[in-house]
C-alpha positions in Angstrom: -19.1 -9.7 -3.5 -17.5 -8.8 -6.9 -13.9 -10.3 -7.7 -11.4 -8.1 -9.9 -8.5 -8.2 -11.2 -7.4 -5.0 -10.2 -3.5 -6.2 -10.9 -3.1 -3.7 -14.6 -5.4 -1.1 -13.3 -2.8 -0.5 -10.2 0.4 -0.8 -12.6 -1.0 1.1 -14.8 -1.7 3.9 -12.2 0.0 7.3 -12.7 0.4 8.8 -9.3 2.5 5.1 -8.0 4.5 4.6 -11.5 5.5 8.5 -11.3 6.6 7.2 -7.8 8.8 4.4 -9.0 6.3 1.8 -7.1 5.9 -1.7 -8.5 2.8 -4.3 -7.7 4.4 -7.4 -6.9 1.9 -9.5 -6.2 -2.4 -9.0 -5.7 -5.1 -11.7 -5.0 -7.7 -11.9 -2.7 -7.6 -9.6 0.4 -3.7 -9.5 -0.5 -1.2 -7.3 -2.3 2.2 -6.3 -1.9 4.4 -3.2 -3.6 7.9 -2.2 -3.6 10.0 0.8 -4.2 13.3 1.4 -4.7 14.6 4.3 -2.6 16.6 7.1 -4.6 17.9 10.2 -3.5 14.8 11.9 -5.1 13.0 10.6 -2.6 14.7 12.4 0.4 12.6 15.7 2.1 14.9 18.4 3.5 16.3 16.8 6.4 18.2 13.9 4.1 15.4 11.1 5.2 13.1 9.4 2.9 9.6 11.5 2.9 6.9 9.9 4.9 4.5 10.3 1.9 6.6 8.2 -0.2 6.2 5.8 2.7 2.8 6.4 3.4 1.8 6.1 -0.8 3.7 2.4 -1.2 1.3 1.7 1.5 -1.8 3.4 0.1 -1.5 1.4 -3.1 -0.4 -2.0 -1.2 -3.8 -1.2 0.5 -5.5 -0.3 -2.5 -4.5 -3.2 -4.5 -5.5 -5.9 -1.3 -9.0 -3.9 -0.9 -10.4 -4.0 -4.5 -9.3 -7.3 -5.4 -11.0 -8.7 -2.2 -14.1 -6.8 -3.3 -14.8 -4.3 -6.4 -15.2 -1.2 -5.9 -13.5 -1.0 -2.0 -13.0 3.3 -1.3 -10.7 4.1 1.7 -12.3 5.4 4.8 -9.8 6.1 7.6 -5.7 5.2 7.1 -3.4 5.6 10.0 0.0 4.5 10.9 3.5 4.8 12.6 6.7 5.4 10.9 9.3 3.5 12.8 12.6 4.0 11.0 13.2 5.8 7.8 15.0 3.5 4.9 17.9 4.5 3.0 18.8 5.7 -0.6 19.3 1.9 -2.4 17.2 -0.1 0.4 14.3 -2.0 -1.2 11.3 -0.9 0.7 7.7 -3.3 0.5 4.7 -2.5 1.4 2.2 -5.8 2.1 -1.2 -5.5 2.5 -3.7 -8.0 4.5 -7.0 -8.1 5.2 -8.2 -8.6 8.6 -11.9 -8.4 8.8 -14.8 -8.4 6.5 -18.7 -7.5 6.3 -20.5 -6.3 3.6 -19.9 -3.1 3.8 -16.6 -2.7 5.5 -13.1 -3.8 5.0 -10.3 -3.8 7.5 -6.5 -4.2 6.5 -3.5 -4.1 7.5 -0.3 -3.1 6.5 3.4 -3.2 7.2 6.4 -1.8 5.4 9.7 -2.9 5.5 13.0 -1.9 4.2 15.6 -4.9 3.9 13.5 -6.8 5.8 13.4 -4.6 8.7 9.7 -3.5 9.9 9.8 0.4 9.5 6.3 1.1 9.3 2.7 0.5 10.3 -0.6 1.3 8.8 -3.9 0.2 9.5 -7.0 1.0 6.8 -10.8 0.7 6.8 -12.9 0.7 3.1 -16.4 1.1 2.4 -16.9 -1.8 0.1 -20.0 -0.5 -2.4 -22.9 -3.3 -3.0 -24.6 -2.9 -6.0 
Protein backbone atom coordinates (compact mmCIF):
# COMPACT_ATOMS: atom_id res chain seq x y z
CA UNK A 1 0.00 0.00 0.00
CA UNK A 2 1.11 3.55 -1.10
CA UNK A 3 0.64 6.57 1.35
CA UNK A 4 -0.12 10.17 -0.08
CA UNK A 5 -0.65 13.15 0.82
CA UNK A 6 -3.59 13.81 -1.14
CA UNK A 7 -4.42 17.05 1.33
CA UNK A 8 -3.28 20.05 -1.76
CA UNK A 9 -4.30 17.85 -4.55
CA UNK A 10 -8.14 17.90 -3.10
CA UNK A 11 -7.86 21.81 -2.23
CA UNK A 12 -6.54 22.44 -5.13
CA UNK A 13 -9.43 20.63 -7.03
CA UNK A 14 -11.65 22.78 -9.32
CA UNK A 15 -14.97 21.12 -9.46
CA UNK A 16 -15.14 21.29 -4.96
CA UNK A 17 -13.42 24.93 -4.82
CA UNK A 18 -16.00 26.09 -7.64
CA UNK A 19 -18.41 24.51 -5.00
CA UNK A 20 -17.24 26.58 -2.03
CA UNK A 21 -16.09 23.08 -0.28
CA UNK A 22 -13.10 23.20 2.08
CA UNK A 23 -10.83 19.96 3.23
CA UNK A 24 -10.68 20.21 6.88
CA UNK A 25 -8.88 17.53 7.79
CA UNK A 26 -7.22 14.10 5.74
CA UNK A 27 -5.10 11.27 7.11
CA UNK A 28 -5.23 7.78 6.85
CA UNK A 29 -8.61 6.14 5.90
CA UNK A 30 -10.09 9.70 7.16
CA UNK A 31 -11.17 13.06 5.79
CA UNK A 32 -13.64 15.55 6.47
CA UNK A 33 -15.12 18.73 4.23
CA UNK A 34 -17.36 21.44 4.80
CA UNK A 35 -19.50 23.84 2.98
CA UNK A 36 -21.08 26.76 3.73
CA UNK A 37 -24.70 26.82 2.37
CA UNK A 38 -25.69 30.02 0.18
CA UNK A 39 -28.62 30.73 -1.61
CA UNK A 40 -26.76 29.68 -4.84
CA UNK A 41 -26.97 26.46 -3.69
CA UNK A 42 -30.81 26.11 -3.67
CA UNK A 43 -32.58 23.93 -6.81
CA UNK A 44 -36.14 25.08 -7.78
CA UNK A 45 -38.05 24.12 -4.91
CA UNK A 46 -35.99 26.56 -2.38
CA UNK A 47 -33.96 23.33 -0.78
CA UNK A 48 -30.32 22.84 -0.98
CA UNK A 49 -29.58 20.54 -4.22
CA UNK A 50 -28.77 16.99 -3.39
CA UNK A 51 -25.75 17.19 -5.67
CA UNK A 52 -24.25 19.79 -3.59
CA UNK A 53 -24.89 17.28 -0.83
CA UNK A 54 -23.93 14.42 -2.58
CA UNK A 55 -20.36 16.33 -4.01
CA UNK A 56 -19.20 17.42 -0.15
CA UNK A 57 -19.47 13.77 0.25
CA UNK A 58 -17.83 12.60 -2.86
CA UNK A 59 -14.73 14.58 -2.05
CA UNK A 60 -14.94 13.75 1.91
CA UNK A 61 -14.82 10.19 0.34
CA UNK A 62 -12.27 10.91 -2.06
CA UNK A 63 -9.92 12.55 0.27
CA UNK A 64 -10.35 9.36 3.13
CA UNK A 65 -9.79 6.83 0.05
CA UNK A 66 -6.54 8.02 -1.57
CA UNK A 67 -4.84 9.01 1.44
CA UNK A 68 -5.51 5.46 2.84
CA UNK A 69 -4.09 4.04 -0.36
CA UNK A 70 -2.82 5.87 -3.73
CA UNK A 71 -4.47 5.73 -6.44
CA UNK A 72 -8.20 4.56 -4.66
CA UNK A 73 -11.04 5.07 -7.95
CA UNK A 74 -14.76 4.95 -6.75
CA UNK A 75 -16.70 1.96 -7.65
CA UNK A 76 -20.35 2.15 -6.36
CA UNK A 77 -21.66 5.41 -3.96
CA UNK A 78 -25.07 5.34 -2.48
CA UNK A 79 -26.88 7.19 0.11
CA UNK A 80 -30.06 8.76 1.83
CA UNK A 81 -30.75 12.33 2.15
CA UNK A 82 -32.52 12.81 5.44
CA UNK A 83 -33.12 16.50 5.91
CA UNK A 84 -32.01 19.32 3.62
CA UNK A 85 -29.78 22.14 5.49
CA UNK A 86 -30.38 25.71 5.27
CA UNK A 87 -28.91 28.85 3.56
CA UNK A 88 -25.97 29.88 6.44
CA UNK A 89 -25.90 26.24 8.15
CA UNK A 90 -22.42 24.76 8.02
CA UNK A 91 -22.73 21.44 6.42
CA UNK A 92 -19.61 18.54 6.89
CA UNK A 93 -19.11 15.77 5.23
CA UNK A 94 -16.71 13.06 7.22
CA UNK A 95 -15.36 10.24 5.63
CA UNK A 96 -14.30 6.65 7.37
CA UNK A 97 -13.07 3.73 6.30
CA UNK A 98 -14.65 0.59 7.25
CA UNK A 99 -12.94 -2.27 5.58
CA UNK A 100 -9.92 -2.96 3.67
CA UNK A 101 -8.20 -5.64 1.15
CA UNK A 102 -6.01 -5.12 -1.40
CA UNK A 103 -7.98 -4.37 -3.84
CA UNK A 104 -11.08 -2.81 -2.32
CA UNK A 105 -11.93 -0.08 -0.08
CA UNK A 106 -15.10 0.42 1.88
CA UNK A 107 -16.16 3.87 3.52
CA UNK A 108 -18.51 5.49 4.99
CA UNK A 109 -19.79 8.68 5.18
CA UNK A 110 -22.16 11.00 6.99
CA UNK A 111 -23.09 14.63 6.56
CA UNK A 112 -24.35 16.89 8.96
CA UNK A 113 -25.64 20.32 9.02
CA UNK A 114 -25.24 22.02 12.67
CA UNK A 115 -24.57 18.99 13.96
CA UNK A 116 -27.65 17.37 12.91
CA UNK A 117 -27.17 13.96 10.82
CA UNK A 118 -28.83 14.84 7.30
CA UNK A 119 -27.30 12.46 5.18
CA UNK A 120 -25.82 8.98 4.50
CA UNK A 121 -23.48 7.66 1.98
CA UNK A 122 -21.85 4.53 1.75
CA UNK A 123 -18.66 4.03 -1.03
CA UNK A 124 -16.61 1.18 -2.43
CA UNK A 125 -12.93 1.90 -4.36
CA UNK A 126 -10.82 -0.19 -6.39
CA UNK A 127 -7.56 0.56 -4.80
CA UNK A 128 -4.83 -0.03 -7.93
CA UNK A 129 -1.58 -2.26 -6.99
CA UNK A 130 1.25 -1.54 -8.91
Amino acid sequence: MKHFDITEKIRGEPYAGSLGIRLDTAGEGYATCSVTITGDMLNFLGVVHGGLIFSLADVAFSAASNSDHFPSYALDVSGSFLKAPRVGDVVVAEARRVHATKRTGVYRMEVLSEGELIATFNGTVFRKTD
